[in-house]
C-alpha positions in Angstrom: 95.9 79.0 81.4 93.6 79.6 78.2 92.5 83.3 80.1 96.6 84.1 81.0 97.6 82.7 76.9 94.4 85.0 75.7 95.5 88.0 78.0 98.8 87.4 77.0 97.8 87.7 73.1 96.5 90.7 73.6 99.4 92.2 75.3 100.8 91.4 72.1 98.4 92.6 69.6 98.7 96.1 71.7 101.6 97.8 70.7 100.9 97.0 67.0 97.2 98.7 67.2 98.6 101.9 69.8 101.0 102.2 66.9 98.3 102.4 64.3 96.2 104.8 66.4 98.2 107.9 66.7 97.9 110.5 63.6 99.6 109.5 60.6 100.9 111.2 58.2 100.7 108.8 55.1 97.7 107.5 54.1 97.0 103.1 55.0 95.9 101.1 52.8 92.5 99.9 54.0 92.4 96.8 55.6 90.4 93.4 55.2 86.9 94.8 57.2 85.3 92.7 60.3 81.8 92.6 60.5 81.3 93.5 64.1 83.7 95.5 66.7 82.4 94.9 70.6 84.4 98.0 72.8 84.3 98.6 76.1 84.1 102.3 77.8 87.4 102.6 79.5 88.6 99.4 78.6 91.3 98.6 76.2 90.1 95.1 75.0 87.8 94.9 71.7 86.1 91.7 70.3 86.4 91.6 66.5 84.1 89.1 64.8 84.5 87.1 68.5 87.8 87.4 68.5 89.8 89.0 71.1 91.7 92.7 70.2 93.7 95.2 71.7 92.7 99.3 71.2 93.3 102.1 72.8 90.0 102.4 75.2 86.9 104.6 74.3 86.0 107.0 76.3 83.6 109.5 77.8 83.4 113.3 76.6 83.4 115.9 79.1 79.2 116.4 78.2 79.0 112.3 78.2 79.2 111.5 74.6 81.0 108.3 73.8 84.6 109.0 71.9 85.9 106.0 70.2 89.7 105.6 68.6 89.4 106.6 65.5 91.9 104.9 63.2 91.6 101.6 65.3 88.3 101.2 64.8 87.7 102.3 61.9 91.0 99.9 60.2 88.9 97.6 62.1 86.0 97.9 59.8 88.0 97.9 56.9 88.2 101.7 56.6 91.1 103.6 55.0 92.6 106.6 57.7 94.7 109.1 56.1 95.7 112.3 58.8 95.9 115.8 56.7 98.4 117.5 59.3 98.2 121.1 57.7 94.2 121.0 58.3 94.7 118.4 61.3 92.0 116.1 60.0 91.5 112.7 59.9 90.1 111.6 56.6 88.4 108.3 56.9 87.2 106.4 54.0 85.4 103.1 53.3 83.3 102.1 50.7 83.2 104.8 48.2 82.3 106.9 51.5 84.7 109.5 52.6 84.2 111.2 56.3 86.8 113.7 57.3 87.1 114.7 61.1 88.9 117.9 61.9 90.6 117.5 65.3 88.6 120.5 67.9 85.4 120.5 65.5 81.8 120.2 66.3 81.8 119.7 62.3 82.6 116.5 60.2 82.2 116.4 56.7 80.7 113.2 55.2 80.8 113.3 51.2 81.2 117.4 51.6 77.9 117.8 53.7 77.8 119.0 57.1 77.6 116.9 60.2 77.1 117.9 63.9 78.6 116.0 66.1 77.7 115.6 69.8 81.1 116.5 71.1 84.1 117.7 69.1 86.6 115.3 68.2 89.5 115.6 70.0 93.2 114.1 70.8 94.4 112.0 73.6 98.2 110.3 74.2 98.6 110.6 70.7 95.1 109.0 69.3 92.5 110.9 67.9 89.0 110.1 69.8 85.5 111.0 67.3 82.3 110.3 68.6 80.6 107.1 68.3 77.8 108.4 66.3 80.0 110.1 63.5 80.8 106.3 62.1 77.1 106.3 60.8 78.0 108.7 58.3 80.3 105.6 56.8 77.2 103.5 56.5 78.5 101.7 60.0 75.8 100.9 62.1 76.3 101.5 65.8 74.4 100.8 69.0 75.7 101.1 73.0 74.7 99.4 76.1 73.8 101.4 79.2 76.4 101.8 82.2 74.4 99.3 84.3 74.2 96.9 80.9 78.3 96.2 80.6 78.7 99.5 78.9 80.0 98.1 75.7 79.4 99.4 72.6 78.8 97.9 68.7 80.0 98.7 65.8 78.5 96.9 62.7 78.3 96.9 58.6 74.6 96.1 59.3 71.9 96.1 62.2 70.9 93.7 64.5 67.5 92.7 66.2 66.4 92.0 69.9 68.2 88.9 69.7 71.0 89.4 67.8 71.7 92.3 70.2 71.5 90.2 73.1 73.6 87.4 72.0 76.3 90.2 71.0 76.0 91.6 74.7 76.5 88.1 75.8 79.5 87.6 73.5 80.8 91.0 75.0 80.5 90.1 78.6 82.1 87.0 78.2 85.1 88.1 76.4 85.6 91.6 77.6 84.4 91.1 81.6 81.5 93.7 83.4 82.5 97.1 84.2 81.6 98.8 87.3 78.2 99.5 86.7 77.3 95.6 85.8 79.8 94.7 88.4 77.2 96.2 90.9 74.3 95.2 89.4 75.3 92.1 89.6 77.8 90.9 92.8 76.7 91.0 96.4 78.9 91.5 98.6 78.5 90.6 102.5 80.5 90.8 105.2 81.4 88.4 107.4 79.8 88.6 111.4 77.1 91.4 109.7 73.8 91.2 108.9 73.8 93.7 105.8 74.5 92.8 102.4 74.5 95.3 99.2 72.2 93.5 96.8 71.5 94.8 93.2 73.6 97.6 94.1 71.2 98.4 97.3 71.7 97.7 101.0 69.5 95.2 103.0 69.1 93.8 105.8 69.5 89.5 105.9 67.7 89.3 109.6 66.6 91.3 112.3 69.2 92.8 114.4 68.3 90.4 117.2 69.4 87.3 114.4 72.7 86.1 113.3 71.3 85.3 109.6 74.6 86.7 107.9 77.7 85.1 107.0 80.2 84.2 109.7 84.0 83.0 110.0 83.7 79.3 111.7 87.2 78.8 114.6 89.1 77.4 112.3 89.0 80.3 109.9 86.1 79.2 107.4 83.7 81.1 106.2 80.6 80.0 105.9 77.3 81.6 103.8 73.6 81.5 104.4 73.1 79.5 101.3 69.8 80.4 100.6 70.3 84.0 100.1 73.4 83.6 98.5 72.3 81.6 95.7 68.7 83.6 95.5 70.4 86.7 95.5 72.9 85.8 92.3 70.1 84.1 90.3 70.5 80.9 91.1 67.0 78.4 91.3 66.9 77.6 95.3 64.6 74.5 96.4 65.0 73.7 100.2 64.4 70.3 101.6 62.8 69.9 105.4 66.4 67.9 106.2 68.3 71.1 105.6 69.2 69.9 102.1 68.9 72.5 99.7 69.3 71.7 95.6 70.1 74.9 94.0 70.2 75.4 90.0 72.7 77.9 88.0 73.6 78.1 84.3 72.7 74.2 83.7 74.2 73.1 87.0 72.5 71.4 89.8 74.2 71.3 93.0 72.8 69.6 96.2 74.1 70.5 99.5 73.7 68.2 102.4 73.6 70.8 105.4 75.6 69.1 107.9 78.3 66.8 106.5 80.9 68.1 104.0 79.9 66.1 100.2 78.3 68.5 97.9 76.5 66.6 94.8 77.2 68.6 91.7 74.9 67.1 88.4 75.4 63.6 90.7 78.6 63.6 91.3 80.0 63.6 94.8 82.5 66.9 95.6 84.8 66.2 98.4 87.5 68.9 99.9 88.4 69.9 103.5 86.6 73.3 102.8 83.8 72.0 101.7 81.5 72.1 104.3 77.7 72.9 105.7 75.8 73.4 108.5 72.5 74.1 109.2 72.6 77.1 112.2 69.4 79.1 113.6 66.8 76.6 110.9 68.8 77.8 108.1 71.4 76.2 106.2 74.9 77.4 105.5 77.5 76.1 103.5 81.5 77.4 103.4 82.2 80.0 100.8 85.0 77.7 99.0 81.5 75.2 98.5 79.7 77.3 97.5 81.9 78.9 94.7 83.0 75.4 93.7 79.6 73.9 93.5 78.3 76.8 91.4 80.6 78.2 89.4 80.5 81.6 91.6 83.9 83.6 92.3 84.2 84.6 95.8 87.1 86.8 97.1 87.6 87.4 100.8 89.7 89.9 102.7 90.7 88.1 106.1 91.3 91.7 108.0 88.3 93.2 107.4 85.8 90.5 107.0 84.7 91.7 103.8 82.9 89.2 101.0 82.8 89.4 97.3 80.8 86.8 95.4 80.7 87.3 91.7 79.6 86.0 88.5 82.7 87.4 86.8 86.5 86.2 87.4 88.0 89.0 88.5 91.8 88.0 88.6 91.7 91.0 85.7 90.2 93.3 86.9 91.2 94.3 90.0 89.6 97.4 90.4 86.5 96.0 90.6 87.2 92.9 93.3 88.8 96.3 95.6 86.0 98.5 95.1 83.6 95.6 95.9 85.7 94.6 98.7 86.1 98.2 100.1 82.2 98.7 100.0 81.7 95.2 101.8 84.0 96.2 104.7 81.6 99.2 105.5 78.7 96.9 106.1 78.2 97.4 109.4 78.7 93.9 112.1 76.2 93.3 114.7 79.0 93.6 116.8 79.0 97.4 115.7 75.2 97.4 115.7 74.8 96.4 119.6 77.4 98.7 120.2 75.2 101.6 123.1 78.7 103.7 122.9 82.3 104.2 123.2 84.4 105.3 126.0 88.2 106.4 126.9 89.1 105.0 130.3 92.5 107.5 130.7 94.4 107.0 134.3 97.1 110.2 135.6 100.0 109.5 137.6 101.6 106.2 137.2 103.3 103.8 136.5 102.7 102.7 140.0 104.1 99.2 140.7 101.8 96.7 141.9 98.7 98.7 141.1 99.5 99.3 137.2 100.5 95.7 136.8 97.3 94.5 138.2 95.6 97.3 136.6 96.8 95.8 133.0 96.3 92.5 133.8 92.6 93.5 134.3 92.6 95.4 131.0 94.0 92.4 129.0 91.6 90.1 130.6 89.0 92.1 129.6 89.7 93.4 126.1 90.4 96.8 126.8 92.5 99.7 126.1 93.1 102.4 127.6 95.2 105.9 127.6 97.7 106.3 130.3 99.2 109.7 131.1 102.5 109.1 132.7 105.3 111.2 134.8 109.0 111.4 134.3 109.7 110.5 138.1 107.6 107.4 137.7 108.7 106.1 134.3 111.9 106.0 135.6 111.1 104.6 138.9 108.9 101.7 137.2 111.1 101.2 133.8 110.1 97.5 134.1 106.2 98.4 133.2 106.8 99.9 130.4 106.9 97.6 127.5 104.1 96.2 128.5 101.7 99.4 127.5 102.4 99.4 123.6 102.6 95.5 123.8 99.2 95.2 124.9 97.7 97.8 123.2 97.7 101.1 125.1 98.5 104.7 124.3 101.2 106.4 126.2 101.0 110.5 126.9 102.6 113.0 128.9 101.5 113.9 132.5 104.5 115.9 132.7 108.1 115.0 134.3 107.5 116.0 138.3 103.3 116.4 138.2 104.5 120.2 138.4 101.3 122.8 138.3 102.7 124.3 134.7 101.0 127.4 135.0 103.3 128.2 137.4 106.6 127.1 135.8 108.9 129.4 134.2 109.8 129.3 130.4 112.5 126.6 130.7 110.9 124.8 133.4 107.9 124.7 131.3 109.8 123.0 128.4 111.8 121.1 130.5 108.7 119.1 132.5 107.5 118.4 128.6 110.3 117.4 126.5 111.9 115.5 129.4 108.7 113.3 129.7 108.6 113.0 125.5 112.1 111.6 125.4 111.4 109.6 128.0 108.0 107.9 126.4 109.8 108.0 122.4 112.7 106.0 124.4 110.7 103.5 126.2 108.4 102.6 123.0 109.9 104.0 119.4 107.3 106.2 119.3 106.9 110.7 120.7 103.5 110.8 122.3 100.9 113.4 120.4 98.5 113.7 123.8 99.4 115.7 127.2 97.2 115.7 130.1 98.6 118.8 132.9 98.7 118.1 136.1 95.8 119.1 137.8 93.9 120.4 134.7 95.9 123.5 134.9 96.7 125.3 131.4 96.6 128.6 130.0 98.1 130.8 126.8 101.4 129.9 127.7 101.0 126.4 128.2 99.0 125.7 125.1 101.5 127.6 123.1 104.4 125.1 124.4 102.3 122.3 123.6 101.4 123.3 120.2 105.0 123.7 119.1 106.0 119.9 120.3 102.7 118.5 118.8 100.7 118.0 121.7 97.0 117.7 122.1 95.9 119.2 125.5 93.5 116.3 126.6 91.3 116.8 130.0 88.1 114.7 130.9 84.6 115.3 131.6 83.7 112.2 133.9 85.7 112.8 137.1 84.9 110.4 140.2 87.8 111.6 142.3 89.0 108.2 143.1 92.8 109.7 144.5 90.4 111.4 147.2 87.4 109.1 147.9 89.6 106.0 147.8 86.2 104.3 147.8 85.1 101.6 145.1 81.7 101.0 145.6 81.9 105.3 145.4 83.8 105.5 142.7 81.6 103.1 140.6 78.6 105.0 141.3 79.8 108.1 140.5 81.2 107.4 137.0 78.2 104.9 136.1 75.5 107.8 136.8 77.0 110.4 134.7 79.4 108.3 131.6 77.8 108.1 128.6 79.0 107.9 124.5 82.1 110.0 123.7 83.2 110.9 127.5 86.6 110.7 128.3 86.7 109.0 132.2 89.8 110.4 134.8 91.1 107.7 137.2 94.1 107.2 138.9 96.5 103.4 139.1 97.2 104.3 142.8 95.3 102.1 144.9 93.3 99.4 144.9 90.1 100.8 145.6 90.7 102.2 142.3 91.9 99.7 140.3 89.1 97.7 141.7 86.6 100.0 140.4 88.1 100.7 137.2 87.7 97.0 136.4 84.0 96.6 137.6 82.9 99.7 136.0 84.1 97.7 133.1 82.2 95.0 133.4 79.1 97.5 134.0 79.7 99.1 131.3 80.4 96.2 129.1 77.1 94.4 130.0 75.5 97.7 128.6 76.7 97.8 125.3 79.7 100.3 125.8 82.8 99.5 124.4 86.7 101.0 125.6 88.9 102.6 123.1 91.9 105.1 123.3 91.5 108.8 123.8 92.8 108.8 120.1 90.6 106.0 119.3 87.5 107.7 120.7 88.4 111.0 118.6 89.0 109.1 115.4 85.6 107.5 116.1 83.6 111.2 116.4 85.0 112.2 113.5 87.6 114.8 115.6 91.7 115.4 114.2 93.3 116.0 117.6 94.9 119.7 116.9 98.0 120.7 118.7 97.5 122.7 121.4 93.6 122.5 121.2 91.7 121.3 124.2 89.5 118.2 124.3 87.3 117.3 127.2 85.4 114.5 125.7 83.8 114.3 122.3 
C-alpha cells in the first residue's frame, strides 16, 4: 500500500513538474534549492533530498552524452530558468551565477565565457534537454553511475566521497528501482525442466546434461528451486547441513530450510503455508519458489506457459519491462527435454481418411504424443465426414491431396482448379480453417501446377523418405526402410490404408522415439529449420 500511496504521489506531483519543464516565456522566481537530485536515465522518477519526485526522464544523446531536463532540475536546485524565445535560450541562474543554453548549440555561455558542451542541447515533447555536465558551470557538482551500476545520476551543491557516494546509490536504488543493466547484473533467471541459468548476465550450466540439477514444476503445479544455487547465485550466505538442511543468510535474515517437510525457520520463527515446501532430490536440496521468496525476501515471477523463472532482488510490479525481458530471456534457456532431443521429424500420410485404419491410426498418435500432417482427398472426406473433427482436436494439420487423387499435370485449366478449391472448401468447412500445404497426387507438378497453387496459397510439399508402404504392404519392410535412411528434418510419406502400414507407422515411432527423435507437423518441422513455407515453392524435407 505505502509503494501504490508513493507511486500514486508521484502521479500527482507529475503534471505540475511536466508543466514547469517546457520553455517559458516569463522568467520563475527561483525556488527554495534541495541539496541532492538522484535521476534515473530513461526514468521519470527523481529523489530530492530522499524524497520521491516526478521529472520528465533524462536521456541519452545520439553520441551517448547524458541530457537532463533542464528547468526541472535546475528549479530543483534552486535555480532561476528564464526562456529568451527570440534567441531560443534558456538562461539559468543560481547563485550570482548565470549559464545561458541556446537550444541546437555546442556552446553555452557561463558568466559570458565560452563552454563546450558534449552534445548540443536540444528539445524534446516540449522540454529542453542540456547535458549533464553543463550544470557544473552553476557551481553544481555532478557525478553518474555506469549502466551496469543503476544508471542514476547526482546532482549536488557539493561533492561527496566513496561513501557518501555509495550510500546515495543505495538511496537511489531503493527509491527509484534498477534499470536494465542492474536488472541483469543482478536477477537470474532459470527455467523450469532446464539445466541453464543466466547468472550475472552470463549463461551456465547447473549440471551436466546427464543431471536434473535445475528447477522443476512438481504434479501438482509447484515449482520448486535447487536452493543452493539459488541463494549462492543472488548473494545470499549458504551453509548446508549433512540432513539436507541448509541455513542460508541475506540482508540480516536467517532462514533454515528443513529439506523434506514444509516449515521454513525464518530468524526462529516457524513459516507455515501450503507452498512452502522442500525436498531434497538427486543429494541436493530444493525448496518451492513461493519458500524461497518468502523466506528471503527475493521476488520471484513465473510464467506457467513457458516455464520461465525470474528471481529478483527488486519488486518489479513497476516495472514491467524488466520482469518481461527477464522472463522472455528465461524461456530461451534451453530444457533437457530440448537438449536430448537427436532430431525432428514430419510423419505426413496421402490418401485418407480411410475408416478403420485412420481411426486406429490416431488413436496410436494420441497414445503416443504425436502429430502428424495428413493430406486428404475430396472423395474421402466426404465418404468419412465422421473423422474429421477429430484431426484439429487432437492436434494434426490438415492439407490438400487433391478432390479425386487426379494426376494434375494432366488436368485441364478448370479441372485443375476444380480438384484444388473443391478439396480447400472442403477442409475450411470441416475445421474453420483453408489449409496452406498441398501434397499432388503422385508427386506430379509442373509450371502450371505450381502457378495454381501459388495463387490459392499453397505450399507444394513432397517427401524425401519414401518406404512405399501402398506397394510393399509389409511392416517389418516398411520399418526397415524408413529407419535406415530418416534422419533430422526429413519429411516421411506413408499411407492410412492398411494395417501393415498403420502398424509400422506406430513402431517406427516407438524406434524412433527411443532415439531421441521427436514428431512435429510438416509446418512445425519448417518453423523449426528456420524455413517460411512460400506459395507455390517446393519442399521435400528441410
Amino acid at each position: 500500500m505505502k509503494s501504490f500511496l508513493r507511486r500514486l504521489a508521484c502521479l500527482a506531483l507529475a503534471a505540475a513538474l511536466l508543466l514547469s519543464a517546457v520553455p517559458a516565456a516569463a522568467s520563475a522566481e527561483a525556488p527554495a534549492g534541495g541539496q541532492t537530485l538522484l535521476l534515473q536515465a530513461g526514468g521519470t522518477g527523481a529523489v530530492l533530498d530522499g524524497e520521491l519526485q516526478a521529472v520528465p526522464p533524462s536521456r541519452y544523446a545520439a553520441n551517448g552524452a547524458l541530457l537532463v531536463p533542464l528547468r526541472a532540475v535546475a528549479e530543483a536546485m534552486g535555480a532561476a530558468v528564464d526562456w529568451e524565445a527570440a534567441a531560443k535560450t534558456a538562461v539559468v541562474t543560481r547563485e550570482e551565477r548565470t549559464l545561458r543554453v541556446p537550444a541546437g548549440s555546442w556552446t553555452a555561455w557561463a558568466d559570458g565565457q565560452p563552454v563546450t558542451l558534449p552534445t548540443p542541447a536540444e528539445t524534446a515533447d516540449g522540454v529542453l534537454y542540456v547535458p549533464l555536465l553543463a550544470l557544473e558551470a552553476l557551481g553544481l557538482w555532478v557525478h553518474t553511475f555506469g549502466y551496469y551500476e543503476g544508471g542514476y545520476q547526482v546532482i549536488a551543491a557539493e561533492s561527496r566521497d566513496e561513501a557518501g557516494l555509495a550510500a546515495l546509490r543505495e538511496t537511489a536504488e531503493a527509491l527509484l528501482g534498477p534499470n536494465a543493466g542492474l536488472f541483469d547484473s543482478k536477477a537470474l533467471l532459470l527455467r523450469s525442466g532446464s539445466r541453464w541459468a543466466v547468472r550475472a548476465g552470463t549463461e551456465e550450466a547447473l549440471c551436466g546434461e546427464d543431471a536434473d540439477g535445475g528447477p522443476y514444476t512438481a504434479d501438482d503445479g509447484v515449482v520448486m528451486l535447487p536452493l543452493a544455487y539459488c541463494a549462492e547465485a543472488l548473494g545470499c550466505t549458504v551453509t548446508e547441513g549433512g540432513d539436507g538442511r541448509v541455513t542460508v543468510t541475506r540482508n540480516g535474515r536467517t532462514a533454515v530450510f528443513p529439506g523434506t517437510d514444509g516449515t521454513v525457520t525464518v530468524d526462529g520463527a516457524v513459516v507455515e503455508h501450503p507452498y512452502l515446501r522442500g525436498c531434497v532430490r538427486d543429494g541436493a536440496a530444493y525448496c518451492s519458489l513461493y519458500a524461497f521468496s518468502t523466506a528471503l525476501g527475493i521476488y520471484g515471477y513465473a510464467d506457467g506457459a513457458t516455464g520461465a523463472l525470474v528471481l529478483s532482488p527488486w519488486d518489479l510490479a513497476g516495472h514491467d519491462d524488466l520482469r518481461l525481458r527477464g522472463l522472455g530471456r528465461a524461456a530461451e534457456l534451453r530444457t533437457l527435454e530440448e537438449e536430448r532431443v537427436r532430431g525432428y521429424i514430419a510423419l505426413t500420410f496421402d490418401d485418407g481418411p480411410s475408416g478403420q485404419y485412420t481411426a486406429r491410426l490416431l488413436d496410436g498418435l494420441q497414445a503416443r504424443g504425436v502429430h502428424a500432417t495428413f493430406f486428404l482427398c475430396n472423395y474421402r472426406i466426404q465418404a468419412y465426414s465422421y473423422l474429421m473433427p477429430r484431426y484439429a482436436a487432437e492436434g494434426h494439420e490438415l492439407a490438400s491431396h487433391s478432390a479425386t487423387h487426379a494426376t494434375l499435370t494432366a488436368c485441364s485449366p478448370a479441372n485443375l482448379a476444380a480438384e484444388l478449391d473443391v478439396t480447400s472448401a472442403a477442409l475450411q468447412a470441416a475445421t474453420g480453417t483453408a489449409p496452406t500445404l498441398m501434397r499432388p497426387p503422385g508427386g506430379a507438378y509442373n509450371g502450371t501446377v505450381l502457378r495454381a497453387l501459388q495463387a490459392r496459397g499453397l505450399s507444394c510439399i513432397l517427401w524425401n523418405v519414401d518406404p512405399q508402404d501402398w506397394l510393399l504392404r509389409d511392416r517389418q519392410k516398411v520399418v526397415d526402410a524408413v529407419l535406415s535412411s530418416v534422419g533430422d528434418g526429413d519429411i516421411v510419406l506413408l499411407h492410412d490404408m492398411s494395417d501393415a502400414s498403420v502398424d509400422a507407422a506406430l513402431e517406427i515411432i516407438d524406434t524412433l522415439q527411443a532415439r531421441g527423435y521427436r514428431f512435429v507437423t510438416v509446418s512445425e518441422l519448417a518453423a523449426r529449420k528456420g524455413v517460411t513455407l512460400e506459395p507455390g515453392k517446393v519442399y521435400r524435407g528441410f
